[in-house]
C-alpha atoms as one frame of an Amber mdcrd trajectory, in Angstrom:
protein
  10.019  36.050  40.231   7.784  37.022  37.372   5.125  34.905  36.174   6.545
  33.970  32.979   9.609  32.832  35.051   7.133  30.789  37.374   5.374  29.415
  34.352   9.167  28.429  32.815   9.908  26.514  36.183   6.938  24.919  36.567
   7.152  23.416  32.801  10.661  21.941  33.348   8.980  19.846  36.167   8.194
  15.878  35.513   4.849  14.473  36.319   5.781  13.176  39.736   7.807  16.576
  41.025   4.270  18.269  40.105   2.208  16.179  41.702   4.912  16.474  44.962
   4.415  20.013  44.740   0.822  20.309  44.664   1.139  17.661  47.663   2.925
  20.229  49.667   1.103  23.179  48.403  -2.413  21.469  49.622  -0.936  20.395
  53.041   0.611  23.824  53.652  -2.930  25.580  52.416  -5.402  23.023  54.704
  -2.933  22.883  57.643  -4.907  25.175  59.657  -8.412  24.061  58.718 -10.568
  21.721  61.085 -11.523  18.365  59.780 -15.189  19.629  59.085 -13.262  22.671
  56.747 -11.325  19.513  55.367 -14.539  17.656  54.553 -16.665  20.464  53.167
 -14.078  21.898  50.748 -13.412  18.195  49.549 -16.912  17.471  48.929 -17.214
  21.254  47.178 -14.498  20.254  44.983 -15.735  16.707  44.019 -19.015  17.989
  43.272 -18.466  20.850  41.296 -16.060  18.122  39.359 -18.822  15.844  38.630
 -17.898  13.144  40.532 -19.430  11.041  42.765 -19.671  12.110  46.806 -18.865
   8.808  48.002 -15.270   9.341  46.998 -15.366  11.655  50.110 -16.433   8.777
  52.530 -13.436   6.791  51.110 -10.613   9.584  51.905 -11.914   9.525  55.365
 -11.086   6.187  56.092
């Protein structure tokens, strides 16, 4: 599949089939990491967002 064709799939999707996919896509991509992997790409993510760390305490629990 070509990228156009990719990007043409990806539009016909609803809101909730997206967010299903990217579900799936970040289990299968953190599936071999270690917790501490797990943890310090969250918090890289959260902070380079802006947001506020202690969102990362919260997921843990």
């Amino acid at each position: 599949m070509n990228n156009s064709m990719d990007n043409e799939a990806l539009e016909k999707l609803n809101g909730v089939q997206k967010k299903e996919l990217l579900g799936r896509l970040l289990s299968s991509l953190l599936d071999n990491l270690s917790e501490v992997e797990k943890k310090e790409l969250l918090q890289k993510i959260v902070s380079s967002s802006g947001e506020n760390l202690q969102v990362i305490d919260m997921v843990e629990h």
